[in-house]
N, C-alpha and C positions, 0 to 999 in steps of 0.2 A: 530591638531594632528589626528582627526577622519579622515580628508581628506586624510591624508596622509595614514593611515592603507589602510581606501576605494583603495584608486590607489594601495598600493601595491595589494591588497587581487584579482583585478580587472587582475593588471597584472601577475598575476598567473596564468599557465595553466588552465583556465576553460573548465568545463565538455561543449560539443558541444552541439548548440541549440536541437538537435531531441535528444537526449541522455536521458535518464530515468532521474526523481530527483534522487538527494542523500539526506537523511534525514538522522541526526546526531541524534540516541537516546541514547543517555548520559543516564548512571545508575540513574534513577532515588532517589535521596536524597535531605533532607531539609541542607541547603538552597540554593544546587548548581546551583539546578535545577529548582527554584522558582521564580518568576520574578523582587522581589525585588536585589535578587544577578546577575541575568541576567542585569538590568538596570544599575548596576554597571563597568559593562564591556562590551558595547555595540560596542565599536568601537574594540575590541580584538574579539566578539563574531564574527560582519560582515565581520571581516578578514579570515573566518575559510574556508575551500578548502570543505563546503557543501551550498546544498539549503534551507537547512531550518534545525531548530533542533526539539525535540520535547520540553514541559511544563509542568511541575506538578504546581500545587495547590490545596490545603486543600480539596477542594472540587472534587478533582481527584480519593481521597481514599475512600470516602466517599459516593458517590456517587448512589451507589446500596445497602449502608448498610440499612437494618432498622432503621426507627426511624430518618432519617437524610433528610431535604428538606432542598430546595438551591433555592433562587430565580436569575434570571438573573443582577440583578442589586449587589447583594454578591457577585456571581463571577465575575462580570465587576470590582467588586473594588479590586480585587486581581491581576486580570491582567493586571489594572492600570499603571503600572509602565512603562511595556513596549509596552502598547498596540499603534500605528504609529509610534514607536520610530525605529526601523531596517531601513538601509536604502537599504542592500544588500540581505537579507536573506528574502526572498519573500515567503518560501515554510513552515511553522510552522505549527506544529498538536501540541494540547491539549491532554497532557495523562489523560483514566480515563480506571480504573481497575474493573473487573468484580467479583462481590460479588453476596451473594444470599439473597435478598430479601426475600423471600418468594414462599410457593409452587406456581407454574405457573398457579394454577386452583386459588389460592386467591387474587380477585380482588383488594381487600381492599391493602393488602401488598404491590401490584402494579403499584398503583395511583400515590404515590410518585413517583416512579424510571420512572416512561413516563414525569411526569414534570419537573422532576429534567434532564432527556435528554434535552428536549427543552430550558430550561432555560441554559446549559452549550453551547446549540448549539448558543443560541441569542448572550452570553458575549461572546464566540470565534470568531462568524462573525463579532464585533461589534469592537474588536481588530486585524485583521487582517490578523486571521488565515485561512489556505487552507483546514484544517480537523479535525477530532476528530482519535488519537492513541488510538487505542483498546485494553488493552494488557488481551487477554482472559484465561493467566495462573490461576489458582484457588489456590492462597499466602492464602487465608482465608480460611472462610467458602465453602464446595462443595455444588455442585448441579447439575451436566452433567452428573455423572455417573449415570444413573439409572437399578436397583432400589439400587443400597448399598448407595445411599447418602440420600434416604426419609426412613423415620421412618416406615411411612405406605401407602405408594403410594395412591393414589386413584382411579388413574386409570390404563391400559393398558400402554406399550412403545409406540406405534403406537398411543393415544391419549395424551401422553406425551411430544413426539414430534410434533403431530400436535397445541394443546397449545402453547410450546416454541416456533413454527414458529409463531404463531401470535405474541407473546412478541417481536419477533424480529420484527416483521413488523408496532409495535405500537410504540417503539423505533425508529425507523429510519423514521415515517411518524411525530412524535413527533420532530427530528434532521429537517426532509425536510421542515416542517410547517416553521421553524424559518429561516429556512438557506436554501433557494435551490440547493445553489451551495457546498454545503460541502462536502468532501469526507472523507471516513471512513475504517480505515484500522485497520483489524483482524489481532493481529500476528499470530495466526494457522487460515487457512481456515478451508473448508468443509472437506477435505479429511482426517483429525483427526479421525475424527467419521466414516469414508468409510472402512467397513472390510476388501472390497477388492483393498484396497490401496496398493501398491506395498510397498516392504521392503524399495529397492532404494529411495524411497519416501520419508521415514521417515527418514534412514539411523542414526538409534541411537539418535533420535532426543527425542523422546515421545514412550509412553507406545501405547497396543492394542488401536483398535476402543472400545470393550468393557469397557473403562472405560471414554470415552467423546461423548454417544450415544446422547448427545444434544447440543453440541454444532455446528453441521452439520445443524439442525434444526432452531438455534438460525443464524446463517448467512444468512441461505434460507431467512430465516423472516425478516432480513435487505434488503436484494435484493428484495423481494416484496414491501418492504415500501418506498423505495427510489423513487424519482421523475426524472423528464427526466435531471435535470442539474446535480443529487448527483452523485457518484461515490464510489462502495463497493471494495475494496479490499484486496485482499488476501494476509495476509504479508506473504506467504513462510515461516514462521520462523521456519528451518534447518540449523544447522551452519556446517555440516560437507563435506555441498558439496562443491567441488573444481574445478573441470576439468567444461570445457563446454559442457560434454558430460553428466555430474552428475545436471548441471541444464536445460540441454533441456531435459533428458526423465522426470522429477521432472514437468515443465512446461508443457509439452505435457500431462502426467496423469492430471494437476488440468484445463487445456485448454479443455480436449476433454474427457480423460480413465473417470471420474469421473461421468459423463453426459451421458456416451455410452450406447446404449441400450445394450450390453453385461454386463455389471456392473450393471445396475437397480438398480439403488440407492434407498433405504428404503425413502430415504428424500428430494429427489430431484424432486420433484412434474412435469409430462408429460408434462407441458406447460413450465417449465423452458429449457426442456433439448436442445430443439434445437436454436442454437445458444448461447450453456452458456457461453462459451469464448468471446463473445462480451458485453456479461453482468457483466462477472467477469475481474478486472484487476489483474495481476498475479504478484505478485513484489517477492525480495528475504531479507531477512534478514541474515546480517553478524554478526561476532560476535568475537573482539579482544583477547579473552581468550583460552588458547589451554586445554580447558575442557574435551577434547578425546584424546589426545595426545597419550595414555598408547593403544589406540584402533586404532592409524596409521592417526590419524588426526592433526597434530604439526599445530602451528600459530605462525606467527613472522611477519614483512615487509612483508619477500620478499613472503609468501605465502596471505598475506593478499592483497598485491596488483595484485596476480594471480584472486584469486578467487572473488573478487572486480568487475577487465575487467571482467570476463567472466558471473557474475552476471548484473550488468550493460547494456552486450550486450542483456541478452534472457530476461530481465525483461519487462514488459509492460511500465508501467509508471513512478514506483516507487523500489527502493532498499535502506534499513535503515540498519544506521550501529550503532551494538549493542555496548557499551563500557564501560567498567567494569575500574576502577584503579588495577594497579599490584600488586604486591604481596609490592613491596619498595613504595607504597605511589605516585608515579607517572603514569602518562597516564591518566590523567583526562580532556577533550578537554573544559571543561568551566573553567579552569581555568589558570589565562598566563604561560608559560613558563613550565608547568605539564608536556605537550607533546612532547616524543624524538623528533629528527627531521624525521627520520628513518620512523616513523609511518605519520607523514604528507606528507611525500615525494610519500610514499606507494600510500596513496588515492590521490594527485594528479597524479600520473603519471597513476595508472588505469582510469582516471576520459580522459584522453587524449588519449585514445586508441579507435581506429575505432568503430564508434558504430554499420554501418551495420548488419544486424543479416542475414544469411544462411539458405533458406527456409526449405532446409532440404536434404539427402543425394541425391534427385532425381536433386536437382538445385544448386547444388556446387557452381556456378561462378553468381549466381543471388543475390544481394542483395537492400536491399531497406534502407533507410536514412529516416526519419518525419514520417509522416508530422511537418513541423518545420515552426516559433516559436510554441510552444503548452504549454499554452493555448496562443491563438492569438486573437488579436481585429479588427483584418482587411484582414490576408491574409496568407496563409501560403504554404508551400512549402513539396514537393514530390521529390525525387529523386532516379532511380532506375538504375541500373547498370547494362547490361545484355549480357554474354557469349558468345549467340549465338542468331537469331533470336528467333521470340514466340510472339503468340497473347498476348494484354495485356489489360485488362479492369479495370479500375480505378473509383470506384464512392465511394460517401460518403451518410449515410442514418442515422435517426436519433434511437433515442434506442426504438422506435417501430418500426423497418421498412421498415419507407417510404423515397424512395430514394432523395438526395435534390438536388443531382448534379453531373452529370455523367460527369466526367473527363476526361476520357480519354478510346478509343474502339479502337483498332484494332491494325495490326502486326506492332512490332518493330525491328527497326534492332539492333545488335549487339554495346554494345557501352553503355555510360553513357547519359541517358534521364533525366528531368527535366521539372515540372508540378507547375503551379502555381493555387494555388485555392483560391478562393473570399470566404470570407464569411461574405461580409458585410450588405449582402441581409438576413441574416437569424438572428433567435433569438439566444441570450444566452443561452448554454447549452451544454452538450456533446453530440458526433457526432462521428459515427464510420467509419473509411475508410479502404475499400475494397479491394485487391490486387490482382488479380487472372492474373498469370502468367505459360500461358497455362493451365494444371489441378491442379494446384498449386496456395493455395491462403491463404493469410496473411489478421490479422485486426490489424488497430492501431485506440487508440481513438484519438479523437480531442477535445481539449474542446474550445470554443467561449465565451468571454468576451464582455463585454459592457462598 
């Protein structure tokens, strides 16, 4: 019977090899979303039109509270159930939820939540997961807003945030110690905390900058901590964008506006700024509930599989789909027969639309494809499609860098080109590749397997 789901789920429009993941984050609840009811339904689960879902466990909620340490072999036995058991679903992040420990200046309060990182990072690598899901909403106890969430601050904002940047970077070198390959995805990025974040940006999403002055700080301090294989990013989580126009300027602000010497970010430390786009991945978060509806934002199908494609197309790596049960008790994706068809059909048939993305209003008729497969173990592929004549330089460099492999130099003619790249010469780990067509130029990461 398993064989048989496998082939159908297989011969279903799959999303195209260079295509962003799709990550299923199912409303988290005991025990939909727990892995003992995951094990239950494994062969319905790998049948599902995504790459991966997300996971809770005990130790998900838990995790940054007070008073609560986890050794890795606790959470190994939780995720027990399903840890090698997927046979299709390759792409799995572990949810854990942001709580507050303790003031960022008490080391004591802190000890825990750095080893209790690393040990959630050992039991996820060890079950064969691709990341840790971040969901940085504050459901508890606060802590970002400063000063109305401390009693008596102790210090300045600006030594506030430089603290929380270190938290965030003993975090993430605590994650990379264990796991060098793990990636970790924020559902709000940096641009939360950025006052001068555009409206469009937020677009009824989240309140001012003033009231998440640290959580800008607490990302920064992931992206220092991380090692050359990790991967941080940024979940986009905006549910109201639609058009493709609503997530390239969205993209373009968290890619470049945010980083720009015009903007001078409070928190973005002068060593990060140049090239933050190839350091941060930019994905989007979706979300099946028409929670704006009354504000001109309706959801159904047919609008969820618009804004799907065109999330999809502009996302870096990653696009997670948020999903809530209806109002009648159904649309639950972990469970059989929940889900209209209507809504499956939706994310398949966006998952099947072009994925080249349009460099931007100066290069209309250019676009670029991969590199593909990614992540790859031996070889992967380039493909770019171009209008009209134009120099093109193609190389790939590592996330300090140093170039590893210049691809391709000089003019092209009009027409659909294709590059194949080795990369069996190089170590494991992620690798950024470079697109510069004419004064116009694109990064997509790579990451390399062993």
């Amino acid at each position: 019977m398993r064989a048989l789901l496998l082939a159908l789920a297989l011969a279903l429009p799959a999303a195209a090899q260079d295509s962003p993941r799709l990550l299923l984050a199912q409303q988290p609840n005991f025990p939909l979303t727990y892995p003992e009811h995951l094990a239950d339904n494994l062969d319905y689960l790998d049948a599902l039109p995504f790459d991966g879902i997300t996971v809770t466990v005990f130790a998900s909620w838990q995790l940054m509270k007070p008073g609560w340490t986890f050794t890795a072999e606790e959470i190994a036995g939780s995720l027990s159930p399903i840890a090698g058991q997927f046979e299709r679903l390759d792409y799995n992040f572990l949810l854990v939820t942001i709580n507050d420990p303790g003031d960022v200046f008490d080391d004591a309060a802190w000890a825990p939540v750095l080893a209790n990182w690393g040990a959630l990072a050992e039991a996820a690598r060890d079950a064969g997961f691709a990341g840790l899901f971040f969901d940085v909403e504050e459901y508890g106890t606060t802590w970002l807003n400063y000063p109305e969430d401390y009693d008596s601050p102790v210090q300045s904002l600006a030594a506030y945030r430089k603290q929380t940047r270190l938290r965030g970077q003993q975090m993430m070198e605590a994650v990379a110690a264990a796991w060098p390959e793990a990636e970790v995805l924020f559902t709000f990025g940096p641009w939360l905390s950025e006052p001068a974040t555009p409206g469009y940006v937020r677009l009824l999403q989240v309140a001012d900058a003033e009231e998440y002055e640290l959580l800008g700080p607490l990302f920064v301090g992931f992206l220092e901590g991380a090692g050359p294989g990790n991967r941080i990013i940024d979940g986009g989580e905006c549910y109201q964008y639609r058009t493709a126009e609503d997530f390239g300027r969205a993209y373009a602000w968290r890619e470049v506006g945010i980083a720009s010497k015009n903007t001078d970010s409070a928190f973005i430390p002068e060593a990060l700024r140049p090239g933050w786009g190839d350091r941060v991945s930019s994905g989007f978060g979706v979300y099946n509930i028409d929670w704006k509806a009354a504000e001109g934002y309706p959801m159904n199908p047919e609008v969820m599989e618009t804004t799907l494609r065109n999330a999809l197309r502009r996302a870096d790596d990653l696009v997670w789909y948020y999903n809530e049960e209806f109002a009648d008790g159904t649309g639950n994706w972990h469970v059989p027969g929940s889900m209209p068809q209507a809504w499956t059909d939706a994310v398949v048939a966006a998952q099947q639309s072009p994925v080249g993305v349009p460099l931007g209003p100066a290069a209309v008729g250019e676009q670029i494809a991969g590199p593909f497969p990614n992540p790859t173990r031996g070889q992967a592929t380039v493909r770019l499609r171009l209008d009209r004549a134009a120099p093109v330089r193609i190389a790939s460099r590592d996330l300090l860098g140093r170039q590893v492999a210049l691809v391709h130099a000089g003019p092209l003619t009009p027409g659909l080109h294709r590059f194949e790249m080795s990369t069996k010469e190089i170590p494991a780990g992620t690798y950024l590749v470079r697109l510069q067509i004419g004064d116009r130029t694109e990064t997509r990461r790579l990451t390399v397997l062993r």
